[in-house]
N, C-alpha and C positions, 0 to 999 in steps of 0.2 A: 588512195588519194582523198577518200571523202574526210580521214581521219584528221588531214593535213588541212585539208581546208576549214575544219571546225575548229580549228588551232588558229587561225590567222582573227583578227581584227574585225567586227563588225560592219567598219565601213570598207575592208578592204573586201569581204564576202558581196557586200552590195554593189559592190562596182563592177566584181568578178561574175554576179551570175547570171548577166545576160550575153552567158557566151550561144546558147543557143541563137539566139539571133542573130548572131555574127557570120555561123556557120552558111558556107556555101552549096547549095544544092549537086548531087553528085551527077555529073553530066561523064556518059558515054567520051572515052578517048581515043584517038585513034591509035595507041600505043599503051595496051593496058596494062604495060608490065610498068609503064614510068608509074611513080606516085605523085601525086602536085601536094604540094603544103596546104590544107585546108586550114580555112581562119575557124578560128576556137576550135582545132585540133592539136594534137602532139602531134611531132613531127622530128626529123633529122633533117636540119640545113648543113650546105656549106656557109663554115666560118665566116670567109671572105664576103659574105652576101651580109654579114651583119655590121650596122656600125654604133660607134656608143651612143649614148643617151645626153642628146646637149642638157637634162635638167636632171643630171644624178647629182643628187647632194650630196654623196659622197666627196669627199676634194683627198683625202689622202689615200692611200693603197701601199700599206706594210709590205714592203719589196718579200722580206722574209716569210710571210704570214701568205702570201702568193706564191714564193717557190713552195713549199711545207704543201698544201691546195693542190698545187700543179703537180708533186708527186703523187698525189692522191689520188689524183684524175688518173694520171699514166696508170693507176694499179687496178682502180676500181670504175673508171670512168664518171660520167655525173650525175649524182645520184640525184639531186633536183633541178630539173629543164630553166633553161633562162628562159624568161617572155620577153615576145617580144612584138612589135607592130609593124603589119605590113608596108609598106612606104609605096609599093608599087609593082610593076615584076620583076622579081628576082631580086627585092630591096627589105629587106628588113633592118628596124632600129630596136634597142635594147630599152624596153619599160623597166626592169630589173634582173639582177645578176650580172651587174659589169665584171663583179670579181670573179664568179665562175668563170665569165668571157675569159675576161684578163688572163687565167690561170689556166686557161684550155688554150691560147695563145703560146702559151709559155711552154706546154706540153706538148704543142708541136699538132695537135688537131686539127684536121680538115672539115671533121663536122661533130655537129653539136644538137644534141634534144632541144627541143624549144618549144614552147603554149605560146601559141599566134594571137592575138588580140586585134580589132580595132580598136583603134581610138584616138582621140582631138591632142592636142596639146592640151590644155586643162586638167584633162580626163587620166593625160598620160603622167602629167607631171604629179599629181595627186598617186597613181597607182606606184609613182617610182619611192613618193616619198615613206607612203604606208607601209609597202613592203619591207625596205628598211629598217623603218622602226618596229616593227612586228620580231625583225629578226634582233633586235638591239644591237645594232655594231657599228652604228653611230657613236661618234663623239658629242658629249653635250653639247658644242658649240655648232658641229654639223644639222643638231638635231634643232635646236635654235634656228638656224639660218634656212634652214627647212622650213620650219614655220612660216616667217618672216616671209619668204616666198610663197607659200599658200596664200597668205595674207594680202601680198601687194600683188600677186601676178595673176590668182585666181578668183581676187574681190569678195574671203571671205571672210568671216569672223573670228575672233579665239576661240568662240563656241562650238562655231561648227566645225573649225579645226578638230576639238576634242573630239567630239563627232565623229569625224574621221579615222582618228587615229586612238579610238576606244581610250583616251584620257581625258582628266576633268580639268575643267580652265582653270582653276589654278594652275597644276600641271602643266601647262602649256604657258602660262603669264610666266611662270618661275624660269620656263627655258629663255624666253624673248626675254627676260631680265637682263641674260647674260651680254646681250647685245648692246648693254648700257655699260660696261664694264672698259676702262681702256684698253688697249691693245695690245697693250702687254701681258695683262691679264687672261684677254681671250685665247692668247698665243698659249698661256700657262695653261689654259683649258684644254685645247686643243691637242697640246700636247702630252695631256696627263700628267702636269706637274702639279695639278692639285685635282680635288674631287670639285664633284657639281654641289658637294656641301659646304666647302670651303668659296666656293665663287660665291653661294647663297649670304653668307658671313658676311664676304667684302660688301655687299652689296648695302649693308650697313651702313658703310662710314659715310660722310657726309660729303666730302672732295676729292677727286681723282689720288691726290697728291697722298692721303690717307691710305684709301686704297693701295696702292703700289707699293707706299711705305709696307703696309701690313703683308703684305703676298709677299714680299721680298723677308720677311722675318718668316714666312709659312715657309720660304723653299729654304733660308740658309740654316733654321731653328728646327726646320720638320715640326711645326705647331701642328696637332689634330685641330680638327671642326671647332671641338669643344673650346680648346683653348684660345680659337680667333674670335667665336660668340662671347668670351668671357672680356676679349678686350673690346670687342665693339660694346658690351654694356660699362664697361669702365668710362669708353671712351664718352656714351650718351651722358652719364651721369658727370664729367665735364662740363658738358656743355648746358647741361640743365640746373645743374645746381647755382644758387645764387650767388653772384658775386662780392667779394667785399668790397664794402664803400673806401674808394682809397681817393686819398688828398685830400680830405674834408677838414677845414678852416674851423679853427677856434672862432669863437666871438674875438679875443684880442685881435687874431691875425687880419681877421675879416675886416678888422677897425682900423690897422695898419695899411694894410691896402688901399683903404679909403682916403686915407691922411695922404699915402702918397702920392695917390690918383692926382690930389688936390696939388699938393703942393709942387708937381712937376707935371701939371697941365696936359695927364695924359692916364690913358686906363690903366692903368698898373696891375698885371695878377699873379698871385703868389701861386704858386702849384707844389704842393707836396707827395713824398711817394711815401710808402708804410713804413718805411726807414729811417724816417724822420728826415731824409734828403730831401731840397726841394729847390726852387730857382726863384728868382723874381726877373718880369719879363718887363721891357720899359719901351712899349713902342712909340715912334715918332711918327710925324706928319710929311716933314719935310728940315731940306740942311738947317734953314734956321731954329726950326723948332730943336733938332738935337743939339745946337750948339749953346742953348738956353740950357737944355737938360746938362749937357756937360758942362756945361759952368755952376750949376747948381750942386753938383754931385764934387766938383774943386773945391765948395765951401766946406 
């Protein structure tokens, strides 16, 4: 166990090692053969005593990837205890390992190893989120929306996020990026129709409308990373390089315009395109003013 715990995350160790404290003092039974679930011990519960975790960020669960699990459990049993938190007597909730739960369900289990914990809401949703990512099987967008809830529900920073979860704020900004992304995109996340490198790419372009455009050439073209970064600096360089002067007036034209101006009692402006195409616009006041203009233009 100790080996496993020097494995796990910095902040997840600090939140883990005042199980001492938690532990309940062992009091005389009148039945010593029962055992009671001591907090901050292992133990075997009944199943039915657990229920999920309302703040698992997890949101999806591979049907396949949990039977595969669940036969594993039926051979070998589970090889690492879910935690979980007291709720009351004979109540416990899942801080993490919904999937083990889920896959011990599936296996037809009555009971199940488990590390007892207290702890707050806060305390717990921070310990469900760590573990998680400690174990990586999140989805980058899971792990994004993770954050994001660290952030609004627990009042804390990207910093101390990283903190938490032994990454640097960048590392943590670049996730919460993806939550700027449309929805379509995040779906494409979520689903692993692109990398978290190609999300970082879109993130690039400058309008949703862009973006979608570009994802939708990534899933029908199979673009790598490289070759979305290569159109987002195409595309920069678009937008930055100067434009050419179009419609720009001769002195003659300029001087035409002005004769007209005059001579039909109204702005007149010539507009040309690179093409040499171009229009003259004759605007009026009112019906008598045009009826002046069209009688002038019959001459």
């Amino acid at each position: 166990m100790a080996a496993k715990k020097a494995s796990l995350g910095k902040g997840l160790s600090a939140l883990l090692d005042n199980t001492s404290s938690f532990s309940s003092p062992k009091t005389p039974t009148q039945n010593p053969t029962v055992k009671t679930p001591v907090v901050g011990d292992i133990a075997k519960i009944a199943i039915n005593l657990i229920e999920a975790n309302a703040f698992q960020p997890r949101t999806n669960f591979d049907q396949e990837a949990l039977e595969e699990l669940s036969a594993s459990i039926k051979e070998h049993g589970i090889i690492q205890p879910i935690t979980v938190r007291k709720l009351g007597s004979n109540k416990y909730q899942i801080i993490s390992g919904e999937r083990r739960y889920r896959a011990s369900l599936l296996a037809g289990l009555e009971e199940v190893p488990v590390y007892i914990r207290i702890a707050n809401d806060q305390t717990m949703l921070e310990m469900a989120i760590i573990e998680n990512i400690q174990r990586e099987d999140l989805n980058a967008l899971e792990v994004a929306i993770s954050y994001q809830r660290l952030i609004d529900e627990c009042s804390i920073t990207q910093e101390t996020v990283g903190e938490r979860v032994g990454k640097s704020r960048a590392s943590v900004t670049n996730y919460l990026r993806l939550l700027n992304l449309p929805t379509e995109i995040q779906v494409g996340v979520r689903d692993k129709l692109i990398s978290m490198g190609h999300a970082r790419a879109l993130l690039s372009f400058p309008t949703d409308d862009e973006k979608i455009k570009v994802y939708r050439q990534i899933i029908d073209q199979k673009l790598s990373v490289r070759a979305v970064e290569e159109l987002s600096k195409k595309n920069k360089l678009g937008f930055t390089a100067p434009k050419k002067e179009k419609g720009k007036l001769t002195i003659r034209e300029k001087r035409l315009q002005e004769d007209l101006s005059f001579h039909f009692n109204s702005k007149i402006k010539i507009s040309k395109k690179d093409n040499g195409q171009g229009a003259i616009s004759i605007p009026f006041t009112n019906e008598e003013h045009l009826e002046k203009i069209l009688a002038l233009l019959d001459r």
